[in-house]
N, C-alpha and C positions, 0 to 999 in steps of 0.2 A: 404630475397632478396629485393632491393630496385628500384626503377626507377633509368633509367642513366640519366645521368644529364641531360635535358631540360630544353626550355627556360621556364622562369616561364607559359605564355598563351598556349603554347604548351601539357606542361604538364596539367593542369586545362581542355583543349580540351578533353583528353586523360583521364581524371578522371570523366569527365561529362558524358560519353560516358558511364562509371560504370566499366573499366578496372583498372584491380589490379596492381602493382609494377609489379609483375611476369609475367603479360601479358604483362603489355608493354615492358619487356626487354627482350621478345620473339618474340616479333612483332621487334625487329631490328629498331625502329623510330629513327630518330638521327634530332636533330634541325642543320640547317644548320646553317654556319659561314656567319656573312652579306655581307665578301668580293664575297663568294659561290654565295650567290644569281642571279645577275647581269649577269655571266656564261650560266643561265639556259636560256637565250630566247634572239636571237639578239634583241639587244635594251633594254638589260637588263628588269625587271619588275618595273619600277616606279609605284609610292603608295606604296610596300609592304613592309613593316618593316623585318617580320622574315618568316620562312619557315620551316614546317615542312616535312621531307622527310621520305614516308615508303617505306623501302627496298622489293622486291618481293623475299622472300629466293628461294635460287638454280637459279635466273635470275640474268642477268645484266639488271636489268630495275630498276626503282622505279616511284611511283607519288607521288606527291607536296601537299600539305595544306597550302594553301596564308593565311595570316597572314598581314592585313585584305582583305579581299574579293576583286579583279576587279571585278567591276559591277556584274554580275552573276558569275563571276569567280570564283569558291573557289577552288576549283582543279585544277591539270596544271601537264603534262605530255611532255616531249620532243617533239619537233616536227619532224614527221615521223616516230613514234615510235608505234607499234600497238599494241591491247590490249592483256592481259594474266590474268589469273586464278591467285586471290590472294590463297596462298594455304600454310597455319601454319604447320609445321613439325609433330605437333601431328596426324594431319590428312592426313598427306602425306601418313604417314606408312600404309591408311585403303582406301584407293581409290581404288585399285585391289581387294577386298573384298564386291563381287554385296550384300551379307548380313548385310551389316551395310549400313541405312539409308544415305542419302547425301542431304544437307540442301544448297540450291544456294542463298546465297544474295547479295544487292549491297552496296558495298564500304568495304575499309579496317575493319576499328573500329569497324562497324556490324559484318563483320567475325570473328574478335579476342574477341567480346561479345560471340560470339555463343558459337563460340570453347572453351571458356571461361567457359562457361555454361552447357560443357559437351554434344556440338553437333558436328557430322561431316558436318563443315560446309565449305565452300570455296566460294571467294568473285570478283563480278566482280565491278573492278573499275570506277564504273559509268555506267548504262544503257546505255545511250545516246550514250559511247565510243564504242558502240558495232554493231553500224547501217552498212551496208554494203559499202565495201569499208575499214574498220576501221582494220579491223581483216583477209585479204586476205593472205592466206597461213602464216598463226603466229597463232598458239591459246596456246604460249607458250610449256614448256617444259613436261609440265602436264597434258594437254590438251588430249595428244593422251593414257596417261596413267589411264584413270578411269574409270573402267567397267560400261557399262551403262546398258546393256541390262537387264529387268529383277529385275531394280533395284527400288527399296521407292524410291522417289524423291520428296524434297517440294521445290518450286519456292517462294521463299518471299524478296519484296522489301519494302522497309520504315522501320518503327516502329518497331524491333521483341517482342516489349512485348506484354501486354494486348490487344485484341483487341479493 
């Protein structure tokens, strides 16, 4: 099984990250078309060349990977769009299941390493999207679906390898 086509930086993002061909064409990422770009934000995104876009499977949502960075910008999400559970199909099927561990980290590419890696893991897209106000009556589709009570839970942001 092979990556789908991306843009060359895009992909290279995506492989630096340590995600396999197969991950990434599970992860649903698609490089946007430069006409696309422009769409995403009144007033278009000036500076940004290309755009990578990951899909939130079973949402209508997705967030952005600027290609190169606004100022601190590297992510970009519609505006008035609130946050959601990135959440890989593998792991979808084991979220009603309080016996299998569940691994919280931040952003897509972490999540698809974990899951990657043989964790149940599910991802929120960016800490900071999550401050109050951000996520008021939305926690996505998934959200209300994963047993919590009872349950292993490790909270990890940054880095997931070696300490």
């Amino acid at each position: 099984m092979s990556a789908p086509h991306l843009h060359p930086l895009h992909l290279a993002d995506l492989k630096s990250s340590g995600l396999s061909d197969e991950t990434i064409q599970a992860m649903g990422v698609k490089s946007m078309k430069p006409g696309d770009i422009s769409k995403l934000a009144s007033g278009g995104l000036p500076r940004v060349d290309s755009v990578l876009e990951f899909p939130y499977p079973s949402l209508s949502f997705s967030r952005y990977k600027l290609f190169p960075p606004v100022g601190t910008l590297k992510y970009f999400q519609l505006k008035g769009s609130s946050c959601h559970l990135y959440v890989l199909s593998p792991v979808a099927e084991k979220l009603t299941n309080i016996l299998e561990p569940l691994f919280i980290v931040e952003g897509e590419k972490k999540t698809a390493a974990a899951v990657q890696a043989g964790l149940n893991a599910i991802g929120i897209g960016g800490v900071w999207n999550w401050k109050a106000g951000r996520m008021e009556g939305n926690r996505g589709t998934t959200g209300n679906s994963i047993r919590r009570s009872c349950r292993r839970t490790c909270l990890r942001f940054g880095h997931l390898g070696a300490r």
